[in-house]
Residue frames as qw, qx, qy, qz and C-alpha x, y, z in Angstrom:
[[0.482, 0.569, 0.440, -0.500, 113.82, 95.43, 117.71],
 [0.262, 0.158, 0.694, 0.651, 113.20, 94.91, 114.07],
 [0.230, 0.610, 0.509, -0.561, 110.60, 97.33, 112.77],
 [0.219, 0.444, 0.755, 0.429, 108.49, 97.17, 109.57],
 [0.168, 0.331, -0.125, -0.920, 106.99, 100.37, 107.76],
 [0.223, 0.332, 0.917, -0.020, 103.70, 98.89, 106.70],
 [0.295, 0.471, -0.008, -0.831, 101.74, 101.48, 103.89],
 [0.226, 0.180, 0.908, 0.303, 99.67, 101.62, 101.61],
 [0.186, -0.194, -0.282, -0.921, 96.56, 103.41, 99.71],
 [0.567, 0.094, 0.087, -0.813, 93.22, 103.35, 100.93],
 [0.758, 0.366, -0.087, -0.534, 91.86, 100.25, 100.56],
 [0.545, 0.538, -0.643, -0.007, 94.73, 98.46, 99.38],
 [0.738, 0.252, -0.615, 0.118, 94.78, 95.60, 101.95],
 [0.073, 0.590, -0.562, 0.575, 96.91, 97.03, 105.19],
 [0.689, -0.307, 0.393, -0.526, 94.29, 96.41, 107.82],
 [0.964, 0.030, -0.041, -0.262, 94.65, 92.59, 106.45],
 [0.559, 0.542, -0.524, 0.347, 98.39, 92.40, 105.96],
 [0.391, -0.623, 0.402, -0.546, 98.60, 93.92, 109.89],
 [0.787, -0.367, 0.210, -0.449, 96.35, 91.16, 111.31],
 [0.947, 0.274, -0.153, 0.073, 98.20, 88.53, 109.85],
 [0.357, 0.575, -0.486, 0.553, 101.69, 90.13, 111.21],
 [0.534, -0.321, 0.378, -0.685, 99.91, 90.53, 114.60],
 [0.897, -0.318, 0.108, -0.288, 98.92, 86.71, 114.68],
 [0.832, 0.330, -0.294, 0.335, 102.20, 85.57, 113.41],
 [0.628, -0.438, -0.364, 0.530, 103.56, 87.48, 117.03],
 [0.640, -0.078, -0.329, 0.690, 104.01, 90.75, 116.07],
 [0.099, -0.539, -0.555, 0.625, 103.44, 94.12, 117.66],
 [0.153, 0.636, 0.536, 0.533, 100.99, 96.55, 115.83],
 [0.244, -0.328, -0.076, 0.910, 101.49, 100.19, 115.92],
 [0.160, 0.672, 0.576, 0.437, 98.47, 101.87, 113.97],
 [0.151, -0.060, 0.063, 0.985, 99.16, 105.44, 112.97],
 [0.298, -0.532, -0.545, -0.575, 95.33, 105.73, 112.04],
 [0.489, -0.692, -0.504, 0.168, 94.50, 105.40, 115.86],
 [0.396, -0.175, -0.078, 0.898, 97.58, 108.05, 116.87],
 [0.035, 0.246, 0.325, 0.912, 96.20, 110.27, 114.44],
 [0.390, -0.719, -0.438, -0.372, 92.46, 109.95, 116.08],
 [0.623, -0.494, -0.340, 0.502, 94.15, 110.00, 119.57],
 [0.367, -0.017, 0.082, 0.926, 96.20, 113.62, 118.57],
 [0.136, -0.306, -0.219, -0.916, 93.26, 115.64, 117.59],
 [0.343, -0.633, -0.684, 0.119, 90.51, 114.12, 120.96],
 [0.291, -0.912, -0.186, -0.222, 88.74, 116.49, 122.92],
 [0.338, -0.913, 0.098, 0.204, 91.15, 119.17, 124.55],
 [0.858, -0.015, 0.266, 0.439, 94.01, 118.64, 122.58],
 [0.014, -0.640, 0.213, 0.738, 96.31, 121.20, 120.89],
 [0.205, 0.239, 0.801, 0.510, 95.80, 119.14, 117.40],
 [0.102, 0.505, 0.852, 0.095, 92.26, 119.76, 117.90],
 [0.080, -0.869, -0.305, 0.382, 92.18, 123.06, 118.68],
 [0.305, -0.339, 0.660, 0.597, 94.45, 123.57, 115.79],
 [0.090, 0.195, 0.819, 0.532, 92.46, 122.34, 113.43],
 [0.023, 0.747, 0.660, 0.080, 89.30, 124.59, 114.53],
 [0.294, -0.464, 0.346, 0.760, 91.82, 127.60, 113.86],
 [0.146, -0.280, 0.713, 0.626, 92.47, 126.50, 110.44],
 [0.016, -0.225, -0.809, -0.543, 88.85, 125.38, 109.41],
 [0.524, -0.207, 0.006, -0.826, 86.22, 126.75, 111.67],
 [0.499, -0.121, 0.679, -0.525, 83.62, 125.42, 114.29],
 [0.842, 0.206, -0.162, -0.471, 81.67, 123.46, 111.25],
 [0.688, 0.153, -0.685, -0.185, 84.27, 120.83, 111.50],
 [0.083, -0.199, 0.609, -0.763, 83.15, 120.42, 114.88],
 [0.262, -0.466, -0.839, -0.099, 80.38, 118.21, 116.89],
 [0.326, -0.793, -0.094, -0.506, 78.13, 120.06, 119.06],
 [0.663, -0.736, -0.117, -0.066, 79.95, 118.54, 121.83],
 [0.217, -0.894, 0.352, 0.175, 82.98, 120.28, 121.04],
 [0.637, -0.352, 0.575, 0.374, 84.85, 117.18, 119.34],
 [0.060, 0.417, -0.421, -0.803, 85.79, 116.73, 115.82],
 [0.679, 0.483, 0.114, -0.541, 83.32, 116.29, 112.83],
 [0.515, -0.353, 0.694, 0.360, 85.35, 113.90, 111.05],
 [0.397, 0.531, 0.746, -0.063, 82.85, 113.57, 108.27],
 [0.291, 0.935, 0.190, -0.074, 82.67, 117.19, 107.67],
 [0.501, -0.730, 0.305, 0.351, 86.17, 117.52, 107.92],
 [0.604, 0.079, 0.709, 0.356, 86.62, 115.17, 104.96],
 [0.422, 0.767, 0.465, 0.129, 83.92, 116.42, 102.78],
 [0.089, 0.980, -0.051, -0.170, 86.33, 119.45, 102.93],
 [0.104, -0.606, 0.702, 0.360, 90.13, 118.45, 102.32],
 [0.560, 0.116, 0.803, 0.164, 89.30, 115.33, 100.19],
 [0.421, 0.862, 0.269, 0.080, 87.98, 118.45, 97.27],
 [0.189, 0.895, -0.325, 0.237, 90.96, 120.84, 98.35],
 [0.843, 0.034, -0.299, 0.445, 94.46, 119.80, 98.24],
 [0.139, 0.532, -0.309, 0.776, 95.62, 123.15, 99.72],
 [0.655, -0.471, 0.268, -0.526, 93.16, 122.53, 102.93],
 [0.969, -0.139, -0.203, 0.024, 94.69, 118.87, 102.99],
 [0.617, 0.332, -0.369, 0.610, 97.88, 120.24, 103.34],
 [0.083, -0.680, 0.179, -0.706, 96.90, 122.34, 106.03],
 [0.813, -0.421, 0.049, -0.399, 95.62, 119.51, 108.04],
 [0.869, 0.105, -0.389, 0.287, 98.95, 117.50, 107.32],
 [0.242, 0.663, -0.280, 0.651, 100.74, 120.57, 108.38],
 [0.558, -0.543, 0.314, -0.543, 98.97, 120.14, 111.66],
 [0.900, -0.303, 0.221, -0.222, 98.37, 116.40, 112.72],
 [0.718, 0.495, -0.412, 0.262, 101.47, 114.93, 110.73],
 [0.070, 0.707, -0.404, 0.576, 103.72, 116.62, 113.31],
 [0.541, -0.406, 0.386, -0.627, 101.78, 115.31, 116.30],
 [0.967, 0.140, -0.143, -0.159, 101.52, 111.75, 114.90],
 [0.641, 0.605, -0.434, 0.185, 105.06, 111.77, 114.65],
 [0.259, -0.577, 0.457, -0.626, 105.80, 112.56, 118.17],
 [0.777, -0.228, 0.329, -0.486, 103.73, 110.04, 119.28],
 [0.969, 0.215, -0.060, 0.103, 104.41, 107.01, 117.45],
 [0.201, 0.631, -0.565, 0.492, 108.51, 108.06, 118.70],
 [0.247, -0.476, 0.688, -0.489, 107.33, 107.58, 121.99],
 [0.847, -0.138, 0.290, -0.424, 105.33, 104.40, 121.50],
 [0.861, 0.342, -0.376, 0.031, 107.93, 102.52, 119.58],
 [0.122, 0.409, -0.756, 0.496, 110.54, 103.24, 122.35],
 [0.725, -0.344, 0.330, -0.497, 107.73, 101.90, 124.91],
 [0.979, 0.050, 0.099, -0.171, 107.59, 98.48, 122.74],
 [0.513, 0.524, -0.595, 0.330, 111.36, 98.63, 122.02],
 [0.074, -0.522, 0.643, -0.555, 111.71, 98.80, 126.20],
 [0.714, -0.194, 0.437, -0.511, 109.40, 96.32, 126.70],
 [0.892, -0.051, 0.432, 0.127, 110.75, 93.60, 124.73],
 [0.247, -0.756, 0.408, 0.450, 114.12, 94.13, 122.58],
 [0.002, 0.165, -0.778, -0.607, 113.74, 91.98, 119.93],
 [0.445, 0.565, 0.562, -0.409, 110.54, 92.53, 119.21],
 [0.149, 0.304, 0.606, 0.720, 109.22, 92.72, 115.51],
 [0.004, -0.407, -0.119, 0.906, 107.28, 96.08, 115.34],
 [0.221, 0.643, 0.718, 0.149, 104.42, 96.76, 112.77],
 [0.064, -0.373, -0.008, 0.925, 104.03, 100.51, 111.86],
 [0.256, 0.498, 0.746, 0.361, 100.86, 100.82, 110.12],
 [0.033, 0.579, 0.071, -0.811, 100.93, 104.10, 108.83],
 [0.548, 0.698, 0.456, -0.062, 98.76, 104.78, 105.39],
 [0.353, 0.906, -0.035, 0.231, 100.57, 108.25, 104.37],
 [0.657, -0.494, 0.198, 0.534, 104.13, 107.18, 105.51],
 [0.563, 0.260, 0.412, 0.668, 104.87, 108.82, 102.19],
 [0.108, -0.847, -0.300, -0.425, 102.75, 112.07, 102.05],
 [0.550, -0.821, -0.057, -0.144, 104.23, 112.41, 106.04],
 [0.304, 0.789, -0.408, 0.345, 107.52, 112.17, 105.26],
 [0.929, -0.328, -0.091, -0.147, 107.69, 109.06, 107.92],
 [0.405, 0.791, -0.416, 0.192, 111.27, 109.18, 108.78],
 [0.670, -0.497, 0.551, -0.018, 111.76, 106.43, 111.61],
 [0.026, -0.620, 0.769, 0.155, 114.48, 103.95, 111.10],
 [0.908, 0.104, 0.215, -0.345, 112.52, 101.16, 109.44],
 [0.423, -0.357, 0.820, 0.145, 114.31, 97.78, 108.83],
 [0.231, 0.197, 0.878, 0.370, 111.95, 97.14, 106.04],
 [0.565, 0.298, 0.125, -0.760, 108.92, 99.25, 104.39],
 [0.222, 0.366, 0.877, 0.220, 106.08, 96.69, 102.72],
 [0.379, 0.067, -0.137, -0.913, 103.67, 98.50, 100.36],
 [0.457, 0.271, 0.836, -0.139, 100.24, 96.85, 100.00],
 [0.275, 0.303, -0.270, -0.872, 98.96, 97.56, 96.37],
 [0.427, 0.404, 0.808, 0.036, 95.62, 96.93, 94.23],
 [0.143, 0.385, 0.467, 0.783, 94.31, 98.45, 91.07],
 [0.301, -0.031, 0.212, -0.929, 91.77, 101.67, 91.80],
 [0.731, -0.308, -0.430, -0.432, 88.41, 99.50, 90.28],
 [0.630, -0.111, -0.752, 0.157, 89.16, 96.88, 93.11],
 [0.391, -0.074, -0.543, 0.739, 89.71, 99.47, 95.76],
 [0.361, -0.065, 0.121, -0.922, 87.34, 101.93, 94.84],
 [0.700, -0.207, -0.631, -0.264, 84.53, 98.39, 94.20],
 [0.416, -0.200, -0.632, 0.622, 86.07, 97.90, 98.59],
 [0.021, -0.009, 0.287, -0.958, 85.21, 101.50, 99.40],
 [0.510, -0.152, -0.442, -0.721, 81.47, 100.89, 97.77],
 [0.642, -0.194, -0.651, -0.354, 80.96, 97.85, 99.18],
 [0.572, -0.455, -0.576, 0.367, 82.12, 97.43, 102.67],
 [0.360, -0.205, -0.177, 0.893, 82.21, 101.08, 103.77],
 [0.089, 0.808, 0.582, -0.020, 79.28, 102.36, 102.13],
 [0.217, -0.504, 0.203, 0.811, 81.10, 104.92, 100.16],
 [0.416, 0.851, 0.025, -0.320, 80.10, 106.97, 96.96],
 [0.883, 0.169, 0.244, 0.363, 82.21, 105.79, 94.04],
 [0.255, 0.829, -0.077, 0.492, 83.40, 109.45, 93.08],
 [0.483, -0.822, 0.217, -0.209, 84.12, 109.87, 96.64],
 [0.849, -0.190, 0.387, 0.306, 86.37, 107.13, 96.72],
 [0.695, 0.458, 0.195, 0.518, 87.98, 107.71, 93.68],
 [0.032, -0.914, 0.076, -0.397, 88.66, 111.24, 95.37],
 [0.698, -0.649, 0.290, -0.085, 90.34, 109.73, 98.47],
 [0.879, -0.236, 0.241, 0.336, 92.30, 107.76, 96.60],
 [0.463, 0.700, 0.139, 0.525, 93.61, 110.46, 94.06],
 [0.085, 0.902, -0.177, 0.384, 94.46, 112.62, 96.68],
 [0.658, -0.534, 0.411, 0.335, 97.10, 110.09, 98.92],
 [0.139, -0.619, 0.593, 0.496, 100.47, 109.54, 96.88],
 [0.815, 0.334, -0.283, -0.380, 100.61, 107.20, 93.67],
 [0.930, -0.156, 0.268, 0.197, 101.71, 103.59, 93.81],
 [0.728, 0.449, -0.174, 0.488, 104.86, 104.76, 91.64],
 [0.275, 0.736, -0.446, 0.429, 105.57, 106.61, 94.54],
 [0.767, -0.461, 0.265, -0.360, 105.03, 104.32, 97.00],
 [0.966, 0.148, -0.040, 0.208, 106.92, 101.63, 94.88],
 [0.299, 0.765, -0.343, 0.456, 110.03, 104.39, 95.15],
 [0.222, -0.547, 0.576, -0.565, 110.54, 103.37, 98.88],
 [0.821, -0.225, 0.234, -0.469, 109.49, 99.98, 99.09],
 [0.233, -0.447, 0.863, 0.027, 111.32, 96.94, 100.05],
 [0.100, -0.038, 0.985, 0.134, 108.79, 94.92, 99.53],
 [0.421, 0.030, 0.044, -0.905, 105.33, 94.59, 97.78],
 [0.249, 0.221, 0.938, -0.098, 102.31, 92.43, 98.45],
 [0.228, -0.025, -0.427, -0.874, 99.66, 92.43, 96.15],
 [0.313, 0.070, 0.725, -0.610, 96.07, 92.18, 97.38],
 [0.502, 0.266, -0.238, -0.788, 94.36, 92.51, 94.33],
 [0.431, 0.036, -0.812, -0.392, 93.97, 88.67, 94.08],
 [0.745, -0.360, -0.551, -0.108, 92.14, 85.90, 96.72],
 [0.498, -0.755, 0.205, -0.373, 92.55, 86.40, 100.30],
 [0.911, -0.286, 0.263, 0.142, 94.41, 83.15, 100.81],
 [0.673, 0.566, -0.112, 0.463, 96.78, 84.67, 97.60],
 [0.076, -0.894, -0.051, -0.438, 97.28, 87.45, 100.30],
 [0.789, -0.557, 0.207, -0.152, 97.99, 85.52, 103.33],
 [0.927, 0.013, 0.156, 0.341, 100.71, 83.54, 101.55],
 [0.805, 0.343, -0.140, 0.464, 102.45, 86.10, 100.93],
 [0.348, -0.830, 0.364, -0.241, 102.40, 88.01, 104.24],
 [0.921, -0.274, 0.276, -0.021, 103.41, 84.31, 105.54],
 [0.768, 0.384, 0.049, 0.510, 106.58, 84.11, 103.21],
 [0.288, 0.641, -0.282, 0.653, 107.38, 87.49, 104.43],
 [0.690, -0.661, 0.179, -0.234, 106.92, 86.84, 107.73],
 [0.961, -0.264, 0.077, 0.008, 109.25, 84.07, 107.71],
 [0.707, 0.422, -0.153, 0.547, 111.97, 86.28, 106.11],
 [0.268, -0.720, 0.237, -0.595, 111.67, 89.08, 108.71],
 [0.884, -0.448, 0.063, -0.115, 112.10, 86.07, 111.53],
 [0.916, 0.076, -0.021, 0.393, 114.84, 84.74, 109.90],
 [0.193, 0.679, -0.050, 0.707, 116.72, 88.56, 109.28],
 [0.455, -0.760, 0.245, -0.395, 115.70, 89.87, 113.12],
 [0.885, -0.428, 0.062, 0.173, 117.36, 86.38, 114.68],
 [0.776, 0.460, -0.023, 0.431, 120.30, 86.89, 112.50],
 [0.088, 0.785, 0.071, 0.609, 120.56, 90.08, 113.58],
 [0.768, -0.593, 0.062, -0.232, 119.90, 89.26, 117.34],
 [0.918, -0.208, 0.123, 0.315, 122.94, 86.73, 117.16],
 [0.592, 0.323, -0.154, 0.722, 125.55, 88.90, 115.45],
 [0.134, -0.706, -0.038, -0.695, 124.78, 91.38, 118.28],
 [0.652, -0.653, -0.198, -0.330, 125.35, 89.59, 121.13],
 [0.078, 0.921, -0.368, 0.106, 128.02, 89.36, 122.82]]
């Protein structure tokens, strides 16, 4: 298995990098889903996190308020940390046991990890490559506005509180910049796609026996 560490801010791209790995063959882990999966109805996450903040960030039918949830740790870094403190853990766990699934289910598989706050979470699997995706804030917070129907302050709040791109650049093998044309984008997953092919066979043949 070859497996790619795939981050990035808000905005910056990921969800486009991904799809493009994913049609080029390969498998797509998304920490965003884990993370919703960890805190569903009955869970210890969830029941965790209405502990630590109270029934408001709660629906009426008992699941989570995601919405209100935000509107609270996206103002207070001390109440973001509490929520890392919680679902971080539980993310981790999981995404362990789903890479061994796709390791056992095909061995040289090329792996995706699409994890946003692999930095902030202290992301510590055994990645054969991290890719950052980066764009300038205007561009990202101008995304959040336009396709997401987001408040520009708000945005500019979301993205101030994940890590900075100097520390994202501190762990990255490789960076793709999104900030230009979509076809600028594509060319250069597609360039890295074709080194990561060329690296995992390599890799595949001095290993065999």
């Amino acid at each position: 298995m070859y497996l790619i560490g795939l981050t990035g801010g808000i905005a910056s791209g990921k969800s486009t990098v991904a799809r493009r790995l994913v049609r080029h063959g390969a498998v797509h882990i998304d920490a965003d889903h884990l993370a919703r999966v960890v805190v569903g109805p009955g869970t210890p996450g969830l029941a965790a996190i209405a502990e630590a903040f109270g029934d408001t960030v709660l629906l009426p039918d008992g699941s989570l308020n995601r919405a209100a949830l935000g509107a609270v740790v996206f103002r207070d870094p001390e109440a973001l940390d509490r929520l890392n403190a919680i679902v971080h853990p539980e993310v981790r766990a999981r995404s362990n046991a789903v890479i061994r699934a796709a390791e056992a289910e095909d061995p040289n598989a090329i792996v995706v990890y699409d994890v946003p706050l692999l930095v902030e979470a202290g992301v510590d699997h055994p990645f054969d490559l991290v890719v950052v995706t980066q764009s300038d804030e205007p561009t990202r917070v101008r995304r959040m506005v336009e396709l997401r129907a987001m408040d520009a302050g708000e945005a500019e709040r979301r993205i101030r509180a994940q890590a900075s791109d100097a520390d994202r650049h501190k762990i990255a093998d490789v960076v793709i910049d999104t900030g230009g044309t979509l076809e600028q984008t594509l060319e250069q997953v597609d360039v890295l796609w074709e080194q990561v092919r060329v690296h995992s066979q390599q890799r595949t043949v001095r290993g065999a026996p």
